[in-house]
C-alpha positions as CSV (number, residue, x, y, z in Angstrom):
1,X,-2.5,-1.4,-0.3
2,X,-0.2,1.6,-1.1
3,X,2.3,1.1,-4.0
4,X,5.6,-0.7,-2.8
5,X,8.9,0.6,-4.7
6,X,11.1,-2.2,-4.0
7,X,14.1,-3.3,-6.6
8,X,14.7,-6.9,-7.3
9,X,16.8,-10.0,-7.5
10,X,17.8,-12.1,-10.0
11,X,17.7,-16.3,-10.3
12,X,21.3,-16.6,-9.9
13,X,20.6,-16.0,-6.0
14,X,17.8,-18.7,-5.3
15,X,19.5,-21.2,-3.5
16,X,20.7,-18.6,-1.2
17,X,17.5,-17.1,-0.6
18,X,15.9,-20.4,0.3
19,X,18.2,-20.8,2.8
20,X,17.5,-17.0,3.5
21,X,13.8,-18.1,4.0
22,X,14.4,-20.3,6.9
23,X,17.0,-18.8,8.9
24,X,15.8,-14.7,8.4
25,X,12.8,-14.2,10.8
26,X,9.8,-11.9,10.5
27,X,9.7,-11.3,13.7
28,X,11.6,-11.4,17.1
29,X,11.5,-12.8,20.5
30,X,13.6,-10.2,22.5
31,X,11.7,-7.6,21.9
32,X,10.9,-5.5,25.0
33,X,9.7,-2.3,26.4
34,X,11.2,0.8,25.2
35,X,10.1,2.4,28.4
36,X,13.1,0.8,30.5
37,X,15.5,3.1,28.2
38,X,17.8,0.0,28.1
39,X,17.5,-0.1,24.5
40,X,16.7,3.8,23.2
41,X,19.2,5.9,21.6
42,X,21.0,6.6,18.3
43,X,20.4,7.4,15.2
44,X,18.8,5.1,12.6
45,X,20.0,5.7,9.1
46,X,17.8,4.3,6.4
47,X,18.5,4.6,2.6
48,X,16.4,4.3,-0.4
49,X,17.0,5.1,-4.4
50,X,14.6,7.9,-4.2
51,X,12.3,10.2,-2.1
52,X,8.2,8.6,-1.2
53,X,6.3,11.4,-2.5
54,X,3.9,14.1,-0.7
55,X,4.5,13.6,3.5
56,X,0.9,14.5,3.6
57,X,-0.6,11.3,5.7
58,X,-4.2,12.2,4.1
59,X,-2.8,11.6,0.9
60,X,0.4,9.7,0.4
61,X,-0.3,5.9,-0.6
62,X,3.1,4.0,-0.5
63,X,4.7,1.8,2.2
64,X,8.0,3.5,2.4
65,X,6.1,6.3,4.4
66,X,3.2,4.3,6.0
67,X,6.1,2.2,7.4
68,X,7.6,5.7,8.6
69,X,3.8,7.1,9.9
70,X,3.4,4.2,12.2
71,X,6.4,6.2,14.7
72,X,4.6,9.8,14.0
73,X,0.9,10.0,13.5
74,X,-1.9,8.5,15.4
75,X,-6.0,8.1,14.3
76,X,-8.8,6.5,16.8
77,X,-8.3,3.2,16.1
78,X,-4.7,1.8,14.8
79,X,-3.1,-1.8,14.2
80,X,-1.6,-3.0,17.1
81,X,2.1,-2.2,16.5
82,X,3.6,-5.4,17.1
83,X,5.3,-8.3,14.8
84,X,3.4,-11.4,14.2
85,X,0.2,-12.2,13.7
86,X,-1.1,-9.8,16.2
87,X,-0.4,-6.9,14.4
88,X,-3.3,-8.2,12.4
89,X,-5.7,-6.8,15.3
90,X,-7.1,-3.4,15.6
91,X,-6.7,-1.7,18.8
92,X,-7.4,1.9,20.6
93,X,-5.4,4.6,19.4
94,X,-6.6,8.3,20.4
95,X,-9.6,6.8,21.3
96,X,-9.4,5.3,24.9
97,X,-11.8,2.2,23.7
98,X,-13.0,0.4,20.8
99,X,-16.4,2.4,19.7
100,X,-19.6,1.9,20.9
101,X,-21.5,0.7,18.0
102,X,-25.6,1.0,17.9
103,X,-27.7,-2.3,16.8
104,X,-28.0,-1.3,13.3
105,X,-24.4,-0.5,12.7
106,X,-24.9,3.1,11.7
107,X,-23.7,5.0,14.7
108,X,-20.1,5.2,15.6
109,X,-19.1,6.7,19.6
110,X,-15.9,7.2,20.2
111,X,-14.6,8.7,24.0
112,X,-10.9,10.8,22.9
113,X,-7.9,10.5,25.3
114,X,-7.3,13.6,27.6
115,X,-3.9,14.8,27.8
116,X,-2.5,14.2,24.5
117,X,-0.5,17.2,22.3
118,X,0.4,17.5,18.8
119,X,4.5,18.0,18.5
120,X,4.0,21.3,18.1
121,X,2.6,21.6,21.5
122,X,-1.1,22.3,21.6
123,X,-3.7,19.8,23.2
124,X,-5.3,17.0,21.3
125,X,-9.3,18.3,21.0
126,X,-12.4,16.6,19.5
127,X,-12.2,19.8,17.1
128,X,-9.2,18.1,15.7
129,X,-10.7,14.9,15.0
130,X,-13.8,16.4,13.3
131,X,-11.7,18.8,11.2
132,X,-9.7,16.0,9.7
133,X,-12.1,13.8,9.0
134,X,-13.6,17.0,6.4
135,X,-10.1,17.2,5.3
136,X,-9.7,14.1,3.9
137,X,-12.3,14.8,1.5
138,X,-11.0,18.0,0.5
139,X,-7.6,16.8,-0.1
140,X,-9.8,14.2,-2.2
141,X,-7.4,11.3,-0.2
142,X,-7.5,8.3,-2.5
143,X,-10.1,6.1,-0.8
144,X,-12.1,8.8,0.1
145,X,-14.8,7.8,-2.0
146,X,-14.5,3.7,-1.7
147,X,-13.9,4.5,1.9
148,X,-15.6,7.3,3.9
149,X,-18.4,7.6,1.7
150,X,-20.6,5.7,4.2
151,X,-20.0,8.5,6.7
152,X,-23.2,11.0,6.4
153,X,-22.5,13.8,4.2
154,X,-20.1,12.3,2.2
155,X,-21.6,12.8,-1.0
156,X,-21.6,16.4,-0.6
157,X,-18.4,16.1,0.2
158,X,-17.1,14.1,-2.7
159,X,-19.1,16.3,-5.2
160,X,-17.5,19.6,-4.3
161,X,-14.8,19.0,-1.8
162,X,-13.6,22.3,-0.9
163,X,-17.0,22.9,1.0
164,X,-17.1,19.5,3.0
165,X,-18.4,19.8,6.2
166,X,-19.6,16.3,6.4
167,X,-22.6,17.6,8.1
168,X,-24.7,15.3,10.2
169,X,-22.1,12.5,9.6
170,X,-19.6,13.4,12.4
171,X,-20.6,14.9,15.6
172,X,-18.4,16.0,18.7
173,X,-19.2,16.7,21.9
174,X,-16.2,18.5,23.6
175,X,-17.6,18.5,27.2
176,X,-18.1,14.8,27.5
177,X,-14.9,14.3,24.9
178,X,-16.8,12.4,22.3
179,X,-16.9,11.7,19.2
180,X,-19.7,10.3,16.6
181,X,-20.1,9.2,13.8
182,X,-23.2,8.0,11.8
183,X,-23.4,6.2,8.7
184,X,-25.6,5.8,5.7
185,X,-25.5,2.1,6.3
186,X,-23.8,-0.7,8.6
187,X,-20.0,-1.4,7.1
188,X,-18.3,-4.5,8.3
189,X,-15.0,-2.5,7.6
190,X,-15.4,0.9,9.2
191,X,-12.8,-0.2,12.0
192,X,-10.4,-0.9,9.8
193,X,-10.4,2.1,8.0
194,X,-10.3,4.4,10.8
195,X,-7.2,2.6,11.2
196,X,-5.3,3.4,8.4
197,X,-2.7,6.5,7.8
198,X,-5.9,8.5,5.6
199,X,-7.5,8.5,8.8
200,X,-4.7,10.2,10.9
201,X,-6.6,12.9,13.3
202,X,-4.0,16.1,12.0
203,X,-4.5,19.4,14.1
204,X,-7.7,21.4,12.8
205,X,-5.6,24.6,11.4
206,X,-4.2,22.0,8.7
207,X,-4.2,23.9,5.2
208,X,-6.9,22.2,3.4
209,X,-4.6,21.3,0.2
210,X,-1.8,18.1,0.0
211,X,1.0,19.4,2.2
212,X,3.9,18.1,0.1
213,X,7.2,18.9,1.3
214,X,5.7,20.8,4.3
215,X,5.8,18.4,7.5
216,X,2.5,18.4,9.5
217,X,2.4,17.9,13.2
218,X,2.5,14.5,14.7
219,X,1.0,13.0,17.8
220,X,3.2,10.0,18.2
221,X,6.7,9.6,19.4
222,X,8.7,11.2,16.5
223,X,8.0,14.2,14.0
224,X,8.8,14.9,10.5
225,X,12.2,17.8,11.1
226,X,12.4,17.9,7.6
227,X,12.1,16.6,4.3
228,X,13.9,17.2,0.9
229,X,12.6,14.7,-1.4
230,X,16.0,14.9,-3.6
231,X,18.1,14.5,-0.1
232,X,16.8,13.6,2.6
233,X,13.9,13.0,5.1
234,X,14.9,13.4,8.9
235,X,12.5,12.3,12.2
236,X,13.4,13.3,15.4
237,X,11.5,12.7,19.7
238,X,8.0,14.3,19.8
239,X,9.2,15.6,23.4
240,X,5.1,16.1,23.7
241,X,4.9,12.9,23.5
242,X,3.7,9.9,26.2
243,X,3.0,6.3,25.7
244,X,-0.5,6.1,26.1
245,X,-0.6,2.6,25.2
246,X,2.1,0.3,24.5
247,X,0.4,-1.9,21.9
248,X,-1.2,1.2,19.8
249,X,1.7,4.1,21.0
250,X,4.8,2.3,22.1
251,X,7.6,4.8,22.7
252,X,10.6,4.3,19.9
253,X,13.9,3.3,20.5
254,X,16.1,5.4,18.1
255,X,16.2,9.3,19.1
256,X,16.6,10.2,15.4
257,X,15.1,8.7,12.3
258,X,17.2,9.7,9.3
259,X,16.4,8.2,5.6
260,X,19.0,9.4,2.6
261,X,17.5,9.6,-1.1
262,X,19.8,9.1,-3.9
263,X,21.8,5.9,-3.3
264,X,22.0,3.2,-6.0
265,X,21.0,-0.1,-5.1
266,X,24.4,-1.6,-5.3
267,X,25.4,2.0,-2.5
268,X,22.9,1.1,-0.6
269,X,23.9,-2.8,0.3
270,X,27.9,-1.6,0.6
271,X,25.9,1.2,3.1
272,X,24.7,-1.3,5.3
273,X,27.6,-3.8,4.7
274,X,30.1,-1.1,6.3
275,X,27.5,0.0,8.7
276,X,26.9,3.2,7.0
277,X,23.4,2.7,6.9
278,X,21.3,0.3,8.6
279,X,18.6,-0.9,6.7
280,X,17.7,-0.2,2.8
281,X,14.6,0.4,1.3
282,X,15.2,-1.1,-2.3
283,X,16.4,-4.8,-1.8
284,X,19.7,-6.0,-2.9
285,X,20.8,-6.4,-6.6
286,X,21.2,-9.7,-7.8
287,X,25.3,-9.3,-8.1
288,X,25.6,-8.8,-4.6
289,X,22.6,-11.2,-3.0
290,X,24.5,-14.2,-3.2
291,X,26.8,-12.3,-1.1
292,X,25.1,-11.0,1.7
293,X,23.2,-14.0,2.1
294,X,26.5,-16.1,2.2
295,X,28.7,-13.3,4.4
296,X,25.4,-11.3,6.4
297,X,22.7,-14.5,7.0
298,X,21.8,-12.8,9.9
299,X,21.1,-9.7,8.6
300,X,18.3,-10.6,5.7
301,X,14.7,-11.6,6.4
302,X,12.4,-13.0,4.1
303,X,9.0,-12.6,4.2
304,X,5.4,-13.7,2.2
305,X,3.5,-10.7,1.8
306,X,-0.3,-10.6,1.0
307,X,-0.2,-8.6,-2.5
308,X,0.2,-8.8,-6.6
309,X,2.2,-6.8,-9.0
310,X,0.1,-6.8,-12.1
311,X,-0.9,-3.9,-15.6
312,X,-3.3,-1.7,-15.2
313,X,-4.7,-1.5,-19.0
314,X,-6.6,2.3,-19.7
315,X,-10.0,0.9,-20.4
316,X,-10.7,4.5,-21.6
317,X,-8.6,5.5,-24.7
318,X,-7.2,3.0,-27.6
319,X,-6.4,0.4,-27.6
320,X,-7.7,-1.2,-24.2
321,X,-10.7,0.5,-24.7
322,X,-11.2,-2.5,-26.5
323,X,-12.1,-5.6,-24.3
324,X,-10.6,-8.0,-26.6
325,X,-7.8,-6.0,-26.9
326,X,-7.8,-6.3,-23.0
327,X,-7.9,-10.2,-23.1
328,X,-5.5,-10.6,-25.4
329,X,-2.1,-9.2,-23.1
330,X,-4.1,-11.5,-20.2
331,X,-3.2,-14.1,-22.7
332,X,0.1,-13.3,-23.7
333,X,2.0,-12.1,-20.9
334,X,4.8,-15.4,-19.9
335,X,3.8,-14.9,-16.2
336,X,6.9,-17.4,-15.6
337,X,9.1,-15.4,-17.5
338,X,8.3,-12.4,-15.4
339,X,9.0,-14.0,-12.5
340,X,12.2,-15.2,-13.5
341,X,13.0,-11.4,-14.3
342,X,11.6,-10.3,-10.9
343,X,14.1,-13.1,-8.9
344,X,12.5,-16.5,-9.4
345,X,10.5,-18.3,-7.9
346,X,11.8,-18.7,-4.6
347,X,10.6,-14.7,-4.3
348,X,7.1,-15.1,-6.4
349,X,4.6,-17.1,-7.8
350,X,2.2,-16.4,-11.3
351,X,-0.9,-14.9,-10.7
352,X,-4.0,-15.5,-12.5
353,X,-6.5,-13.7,-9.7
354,X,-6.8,-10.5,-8.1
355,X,-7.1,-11.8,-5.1
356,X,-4.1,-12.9,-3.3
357,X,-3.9,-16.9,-2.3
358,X,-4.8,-17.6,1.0
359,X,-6.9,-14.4,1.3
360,X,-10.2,-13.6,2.4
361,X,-12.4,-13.9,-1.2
362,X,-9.8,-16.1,-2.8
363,X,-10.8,-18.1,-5.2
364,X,-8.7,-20.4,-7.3
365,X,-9.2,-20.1,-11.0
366,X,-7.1,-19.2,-14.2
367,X,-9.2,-18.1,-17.0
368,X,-5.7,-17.3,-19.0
369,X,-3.8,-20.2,-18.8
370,X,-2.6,-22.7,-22.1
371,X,-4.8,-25.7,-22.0
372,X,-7.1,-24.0,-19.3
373,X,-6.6,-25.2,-15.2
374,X,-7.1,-23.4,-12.1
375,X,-3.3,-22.1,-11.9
376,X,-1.4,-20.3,-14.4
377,X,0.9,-22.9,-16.9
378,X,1.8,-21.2,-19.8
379,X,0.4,-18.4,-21.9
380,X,-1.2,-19.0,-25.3
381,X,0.3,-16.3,-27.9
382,X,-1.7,-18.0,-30.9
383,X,-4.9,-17.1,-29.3
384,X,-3.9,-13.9,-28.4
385,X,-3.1,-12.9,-31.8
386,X,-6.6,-13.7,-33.1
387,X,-7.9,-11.4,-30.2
388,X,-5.8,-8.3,-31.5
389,X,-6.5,-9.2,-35.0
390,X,-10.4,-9.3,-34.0
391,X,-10.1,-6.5,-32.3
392,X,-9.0,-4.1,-35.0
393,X,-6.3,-2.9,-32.8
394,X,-3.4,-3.9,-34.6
395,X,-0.7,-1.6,-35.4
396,X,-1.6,0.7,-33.1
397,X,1.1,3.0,-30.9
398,X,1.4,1.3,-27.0
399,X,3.6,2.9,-24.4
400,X,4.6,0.9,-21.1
401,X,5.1,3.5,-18.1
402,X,7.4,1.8,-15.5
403,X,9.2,2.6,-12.7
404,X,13.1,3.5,-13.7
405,X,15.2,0.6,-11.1
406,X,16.5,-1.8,-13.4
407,X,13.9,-4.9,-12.8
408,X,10.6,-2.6,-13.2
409,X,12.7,-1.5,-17.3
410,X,13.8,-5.0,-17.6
411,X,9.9,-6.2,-16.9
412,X,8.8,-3.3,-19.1
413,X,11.8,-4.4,-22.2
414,X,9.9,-7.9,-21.7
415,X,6.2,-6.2,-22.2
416,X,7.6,-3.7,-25.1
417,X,8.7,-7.0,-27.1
418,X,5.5,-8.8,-26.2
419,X,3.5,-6.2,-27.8
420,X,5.4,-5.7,-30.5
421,X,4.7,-9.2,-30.9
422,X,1.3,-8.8,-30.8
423,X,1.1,-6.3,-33.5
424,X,1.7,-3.2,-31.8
425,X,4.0,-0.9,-31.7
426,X,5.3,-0.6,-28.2
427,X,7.5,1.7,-26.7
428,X,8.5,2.0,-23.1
429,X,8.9,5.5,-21.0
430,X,11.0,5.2,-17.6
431,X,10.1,7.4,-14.9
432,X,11.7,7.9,-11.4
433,X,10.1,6.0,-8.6
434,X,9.1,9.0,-6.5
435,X,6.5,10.0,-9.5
436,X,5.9,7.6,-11.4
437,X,2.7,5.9,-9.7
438,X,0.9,9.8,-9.2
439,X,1.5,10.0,-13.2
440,X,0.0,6.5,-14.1
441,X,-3.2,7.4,-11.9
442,X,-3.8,10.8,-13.6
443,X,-6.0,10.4,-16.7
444,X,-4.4,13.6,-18.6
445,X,-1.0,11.5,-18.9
446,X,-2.5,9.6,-21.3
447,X,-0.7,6.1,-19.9
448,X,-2.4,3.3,-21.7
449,X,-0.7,0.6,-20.1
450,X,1.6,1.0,-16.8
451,X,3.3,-1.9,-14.2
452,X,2.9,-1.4,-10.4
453,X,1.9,-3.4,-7.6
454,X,-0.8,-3.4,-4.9
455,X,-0.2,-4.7,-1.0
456,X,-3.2,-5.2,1.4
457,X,-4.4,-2.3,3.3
458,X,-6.4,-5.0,5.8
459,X,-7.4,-8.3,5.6
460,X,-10.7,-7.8,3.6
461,X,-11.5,-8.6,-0.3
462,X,-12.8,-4.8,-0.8
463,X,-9.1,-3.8,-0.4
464,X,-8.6,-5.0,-3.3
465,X,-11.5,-5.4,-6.0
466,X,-13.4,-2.3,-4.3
467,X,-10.2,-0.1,-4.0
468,X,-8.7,-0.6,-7.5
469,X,-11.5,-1.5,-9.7
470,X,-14.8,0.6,-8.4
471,X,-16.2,3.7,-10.1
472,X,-15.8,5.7,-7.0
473,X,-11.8,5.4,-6.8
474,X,-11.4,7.0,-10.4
475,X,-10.9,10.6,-10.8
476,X,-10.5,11.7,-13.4
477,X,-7.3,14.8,-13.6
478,X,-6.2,13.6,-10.4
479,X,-2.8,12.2,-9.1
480,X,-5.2,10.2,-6.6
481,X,-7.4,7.5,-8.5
482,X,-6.3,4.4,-7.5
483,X,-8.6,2.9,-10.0
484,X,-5.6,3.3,-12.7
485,X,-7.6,1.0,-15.3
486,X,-9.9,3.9,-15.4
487,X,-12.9,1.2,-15.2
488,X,-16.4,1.2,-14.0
489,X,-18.6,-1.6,-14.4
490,X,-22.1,-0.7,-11.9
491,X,-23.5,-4.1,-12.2
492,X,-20.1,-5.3,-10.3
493,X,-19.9,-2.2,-7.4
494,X,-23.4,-3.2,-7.1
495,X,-22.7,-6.9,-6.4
496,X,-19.4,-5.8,-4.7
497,X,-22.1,-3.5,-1.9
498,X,-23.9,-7.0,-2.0
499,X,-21.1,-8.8,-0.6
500,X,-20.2,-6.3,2.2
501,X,-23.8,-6.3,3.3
502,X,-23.7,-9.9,3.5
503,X,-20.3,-10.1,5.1
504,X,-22.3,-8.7,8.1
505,X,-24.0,-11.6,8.7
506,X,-22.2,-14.1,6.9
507,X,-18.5,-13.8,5.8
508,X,-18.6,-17.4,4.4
509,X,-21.0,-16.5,2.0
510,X,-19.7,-12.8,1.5
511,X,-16.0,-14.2,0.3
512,X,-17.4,-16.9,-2.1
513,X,-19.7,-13.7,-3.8
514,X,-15.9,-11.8,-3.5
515,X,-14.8,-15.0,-5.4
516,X,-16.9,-14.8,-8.2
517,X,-16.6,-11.0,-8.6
518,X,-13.2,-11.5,-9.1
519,X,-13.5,-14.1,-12.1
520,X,-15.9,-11.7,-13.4
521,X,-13.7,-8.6,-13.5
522,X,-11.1,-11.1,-14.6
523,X,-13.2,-11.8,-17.7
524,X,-13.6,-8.4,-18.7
525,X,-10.0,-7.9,-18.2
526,X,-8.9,-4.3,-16.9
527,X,-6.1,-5.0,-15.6
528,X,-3.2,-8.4,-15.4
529,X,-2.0,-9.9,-12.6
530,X,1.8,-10.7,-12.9
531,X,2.9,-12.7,-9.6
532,X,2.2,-12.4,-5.9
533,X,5.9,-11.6,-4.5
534,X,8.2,-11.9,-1.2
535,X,9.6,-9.1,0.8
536,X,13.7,-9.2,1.8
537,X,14.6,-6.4,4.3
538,X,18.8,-6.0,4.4
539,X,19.6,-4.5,8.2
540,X,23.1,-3.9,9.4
541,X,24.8,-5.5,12.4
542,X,23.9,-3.2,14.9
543,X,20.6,-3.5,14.6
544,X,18.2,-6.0,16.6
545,X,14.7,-6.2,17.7
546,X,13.9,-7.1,13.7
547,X,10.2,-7.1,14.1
548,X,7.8,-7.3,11.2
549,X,4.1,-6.4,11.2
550,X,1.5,-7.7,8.3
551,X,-0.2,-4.2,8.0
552,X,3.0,-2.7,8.1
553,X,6.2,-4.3,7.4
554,X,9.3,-4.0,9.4
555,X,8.7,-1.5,12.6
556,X,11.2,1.0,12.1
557,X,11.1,2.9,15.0
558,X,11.1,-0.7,17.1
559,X,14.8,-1.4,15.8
560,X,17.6,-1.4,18.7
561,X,20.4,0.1,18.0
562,X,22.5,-0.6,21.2
């Protein structure tokens, strides 16, 4: 999944935040129908250390705005917007069914909802839906290659975008109010994808370029008002807008949606202390957890997520160009250590796979552990020495690109002396949270080795191996190429379209191939998996209905604030 920009806490505050675990809930039981009005009203304040990027939905690939897109835009299919395990299941959106599928799993119908506007007041068409679709590939959106590509037409599309027409791939029939699409082959995880934000049906006079700043008209219950990325972001009613359904469109509760950039993380927890904002983005400093959890119990929930922070090594210039090289910082990096830097390990646990424990394709194996095992123990610095020495990478110039909160430089101080260690001469380069993860993607930066994190799009082992490691998610030049390694291995996206094949037929047998494709991109080493972490949201007093959804964290617009 998108990039997360979350700040840290420290080991002091573990006790507390075990405690935290058990009492802070991820979701609620009086939760209720925003249609009564009982609840609706107010203005939500959120706060966060620094502005989400582009607003563009086609485009934008962090949480801190999918969260917010959930409340404004709307595709065929969605996540049922609820807390709990059913949010895990994919409902009607726009559409006023779940498709019609054909026996071979190449066709796609889909009837569209009558009646529905855009906040700018013109009518929801089938023109819409087929226009975005060819926009998402002329933005080049950052799965549209390890995504849509099925779709007919999309290779055009992906070879010159600014032409896509996606022609024989999506078909509408505005009489009967249909949509269809057809495919170049059957994909188990077409449904999902038409459920994410990428996939958000925009109206068809869209400029065909990433919006930025510029908000784009919404279909659900709120709409971007504005949006100054070194200020502020403010969401206010779609009064176009009707509950069509209340698991896929529920109406909000809040009539304004405001979120402040700017605030330190030590401003933001005093914010929602005093009531001055009511939920913040970055979670609490370690000086002032022990705190809340102690004075504001009530107010912090703790919750597993399904996702890794880990390096992303440039397998394309020197010195990770070098597979040794590669193995070596799998070696040497004190997973523990990091941990312990990112808040202990009440908050995260090493990783030594790609994909997360307990999800689809895990399989449990630690190929850079001391003394070898199937879970990460210890790292061995001896033998990573001898790989940089065989390498012939030694004394060579790295720099670490990290975000600038305090934890991200404090993991990056940590990598910077490990390197140095190593041989290398390391040096570390800062940069703000809001541009940080476009720079590491785009090849002309030069970033050799970077830290960021991935969270699960959908419950599926492609959301992770396919998205982040295959040859069609780099792009080279590009802000969007999620594939920040820069690596492409065809023998492994050919074993990786193996495995979705077969996850048609059998998904047993499709997660154990997932499972070995993941210890074999794990031997060649592009990138490092650090831990898999834990999520604290920090809400003030006034507000209730805490719900939290797996595909999308805590449902903003949900919140009561009366």
């Amino acid at each position: 999944m998108r990039t997360i920009t979350k700040a840290l806490v420290s080991v002091a505050a573990l006790a507390s935040l075990m405690t935290l675990s058990a009492c802070g809930s991820s979701t609620t039981t009086d939760a209720a129908d925003a249609s009564d009005g009982a609840h609706q009203g107010g203005t939500l304040h959120l706060a966060a250390q620094s502005a989400g990027g582009t607003l563009d939905p086609q485009v934008n690939y962090t949480l801190q705005y999918w969260q917010l897109y959930q409340g404004a835009y709307d595709g065929l299919l969605t996540y049922a917007r609820v807390g709990g395990t059913k949010s895990e299941d994919i409902v009607p959106d726009l559409a006023t069914a779940m498709p019609t599928i054909s026996p071979d799993g190449k066709t796609y119908t889909f009837e569209l909802r009558k009646d529905i506007k855009f906040s700018n007041g013109k009518t929801l068409t089938t023109d819409d839906v087929v226009a975005s679709f060819r926009r998402l590939f002329k933005v080049s959106s950052p799965n549209a290659g390890s995504w849509y590509n099925v779709i007919v037409g999309a290779d055009a599309c992906l070879k010159t975008p600014a032409t896509c027409t996606l022609n024989g791939g999506i078909v509408a029939d505005s009489s009967a109010g249909t949509i269809t699409f057809h495919l170049t082959q059957s994909d188990p995880e077409f449904e999902a994808q038409l459920a994410m934000p990428f996939a958000s049906v925009l109206p068809a006079d869209t400029a065909p370029k990433d919006a930025g700043t510029t908000p784009i008209p919404t279909t659900g219950p709120y709409y971007f008002a504005s949006y100054s990325p070194n200020k502020a972001l403010v969401m206010k009613r779609n009064r176009y807008f009707h509950s069509w359904s209340k698991e896929a469109a529920p109406v909000g509760y809040p009539d304004e949606i405001d979120e402040t950039f700017g605030l330190t993380a030590e401003a933001e927890v005093t914010a929602v202390e005093n009531g001055q904002s009511d939920w913040m983005y970055d979670t609490p400093p370690s000086d002032r957890l022990s705190e809340i959890s102690t004075k504001y119990a009530s107010q912090v929930h703790v919750t597993p997520l399904t996702a890794m922070w880990y390096l992303a090594l440039n397998t394309n210039i020197a010195p990770f160009n070098n597979e040794s090289a590669r193995q070596a910082i799998n070696w040497a990096v004190d997973r523990a250590a990091i941990v312990k830097l990112y808040g202990g390990s009440s908050l995260a646990a090493p990783a030594c796979t790609i994909l997360p424990p307990d999800f689809p394709g895990h399989k449990d194996f630690c190929d850079y552990t001391k003394g070898g095992g199937s879970t990460w123990s210890a790292p061995d610095l001896t033998k990573a020495k001898q790989l940089v020495q065989q390498s012939g990478t030694a004394g060579q110039s790295v720099g670490v690109v990290v975000q600038n909160d305090s934890v991200n430089k404090g993991i990056g101080l940590y990598l910077v002396s490990l390197l140095n260690q190593l041989g290398y001469k390391a040096t570390i380069k800062p940069l703000s949270n809001n541009i940080q993860y476009n720079y590491i993607q785009n090849t002309k930066n030069h970033v050799q080795l970077s830290l960021t994190q991935w969270y699960q799009d959908y419950p599926a082992a492609s959301d992770f191996l396919q998205v982040l490691l295959s040859c069609s998610s780099f792009h080279p030049n590009s802000d969007s190429s999620i594939n920040i390694a820069g690596y492409c291995n065809r023998d492994l996206d050919a074993k990786m379209t193996a495995a979705d094949a077969k996850g048609l037929t059998d998904q047993t047998a499709a997660n154990a191939q997932w499972g070995d494709i993941d210890q074999q991109y794990m031997a060649l080493s592009p990138l490092v998996p650090l831990f898999n972490p834990k999520l604290i949201d920090f809400t003030s007093s006034r507000v209730k209905n805490y719900q939290f959804s797996d595909q999308y964290y805590m449902l903003v617009d949900q919140l009561w604030l009366k």
